[in-house]
N, C-alpha and C positions, 0 to 999 in steps of 0.2 A: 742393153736389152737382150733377155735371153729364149732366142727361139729353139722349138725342137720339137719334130714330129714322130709319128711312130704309127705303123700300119697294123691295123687291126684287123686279124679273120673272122668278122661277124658284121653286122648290116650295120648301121648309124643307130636302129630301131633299139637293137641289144647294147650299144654306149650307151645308150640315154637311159635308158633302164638303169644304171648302174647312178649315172651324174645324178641322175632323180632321185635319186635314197641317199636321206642327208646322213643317216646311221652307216652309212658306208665310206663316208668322205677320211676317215681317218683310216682308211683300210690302204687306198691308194695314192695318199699324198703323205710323201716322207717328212717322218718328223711327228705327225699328228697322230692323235689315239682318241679312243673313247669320242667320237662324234653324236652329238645329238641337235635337233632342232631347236632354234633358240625361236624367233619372229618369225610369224606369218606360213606360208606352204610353202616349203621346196621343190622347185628353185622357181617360181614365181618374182619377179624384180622386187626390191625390197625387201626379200624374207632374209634368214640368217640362220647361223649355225654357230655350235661352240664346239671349242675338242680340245685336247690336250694336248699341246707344242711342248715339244722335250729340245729341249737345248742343254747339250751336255747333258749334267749331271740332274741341271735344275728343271721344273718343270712350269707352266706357262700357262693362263691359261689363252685362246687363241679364240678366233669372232671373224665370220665371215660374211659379208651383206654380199645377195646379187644385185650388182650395178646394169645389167641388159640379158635380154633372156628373148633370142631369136631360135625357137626350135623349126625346124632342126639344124639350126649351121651352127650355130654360136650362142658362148654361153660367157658372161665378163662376171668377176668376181673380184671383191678389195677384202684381202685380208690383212688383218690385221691380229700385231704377235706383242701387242703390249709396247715394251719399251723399246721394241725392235724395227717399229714404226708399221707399216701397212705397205702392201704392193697388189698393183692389178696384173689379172690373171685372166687373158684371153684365152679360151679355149675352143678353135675351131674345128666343127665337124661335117668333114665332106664323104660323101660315098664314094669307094674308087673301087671301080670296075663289080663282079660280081659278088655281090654277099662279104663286101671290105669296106672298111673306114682308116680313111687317115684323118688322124688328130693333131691337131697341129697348137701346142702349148707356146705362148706368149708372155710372157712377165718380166714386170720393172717394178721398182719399188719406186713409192709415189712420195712417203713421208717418211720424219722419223732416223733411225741409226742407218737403217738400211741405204735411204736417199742419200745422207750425208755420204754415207761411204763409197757409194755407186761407182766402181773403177771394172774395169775388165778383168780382174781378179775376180769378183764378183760372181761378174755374168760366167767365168769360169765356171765356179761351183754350181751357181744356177742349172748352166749346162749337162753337172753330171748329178744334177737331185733328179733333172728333168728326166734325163735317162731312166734312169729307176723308178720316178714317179710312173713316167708311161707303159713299163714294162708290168709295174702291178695292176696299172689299170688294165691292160690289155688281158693280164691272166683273169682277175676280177670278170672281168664281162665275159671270157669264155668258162670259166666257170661257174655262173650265174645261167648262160644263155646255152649251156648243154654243148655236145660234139654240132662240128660245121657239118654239114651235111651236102652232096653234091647235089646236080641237077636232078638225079633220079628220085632224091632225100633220102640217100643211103647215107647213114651216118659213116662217121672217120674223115682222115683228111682231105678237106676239101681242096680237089682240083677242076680245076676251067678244061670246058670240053676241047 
């Protein structure tokens, strides 16, 4: 299992803004491209999405259902990469301290190449997509949600009085 979190300088309100737009999911999850809505609203439980999974050279096409949908804490996702099998993908979101979120990503792979091959090799690389994954999101949302702003709403970096 591969955990990893990442602190975000903007409110829970500005992630979710981001998670919510399924046209963005391939902007901040390594690997994927070209995201569009496949079933139902995003991310309402049961809806889905599709995007392009680039593996090497070849490219894929990729299918995500939401399996639970607690806003605002938690968001569960099975995606699924074809022959590469499917994994769930917890993504929990807490507010920490003023105008911050920590995100705290979760994933294992459930079926498929991935499960078969489940070794702590594995969850290595997991470890360093997650990295990256979280750092895009993090720029994604402040750049979506404008400069932090302190307690006066003077923009620029935001610091705690």
């Amino acid at each position: 299992m591969a955990v990893r979190h990442h602190l975000i300088d903007r409110p829970p309100s500005a992630v979710w803004a981001v998670l919510e737009d399924a046209t963005l999911y391939g902007k901040w999850v390594v690997g994927t491209t070209r995201s569009r809505p496949d079933k139902g609203v995003w991310p309402e439980v049961g809806s889905s999405i599709t995007y392009v999974l680039r593996v090497g050279p070849k490219e894929l096409t990729g299918h995500t259902v939401v399996r639970r949908l607690d806003r605002p804490g938690a968001l569960e996702l099975e995606a699924s990469g074809g022959p590469l099998g499917s994994a769930r993908i917890a993504i929990d979101i807490r507010a920490w301290g003023e105008g911050k979120t920590l995100v705290i990503v979760d994933e294992h792979p459930l079926k498929g190449l991935g499960a078969t091959l489940h070794n702590v090799v594995l969850d290595a690389a997991l470890q360093i997509r997650h990295r990256s994954m979280l750092a895009r999101l993090a720029r994604l949302v402040e750049e979506k949600s404008g400069p932090a702003t302190d307690e006066a709403g003077e923009a620029g970096p935001w610091r705690p009085a």
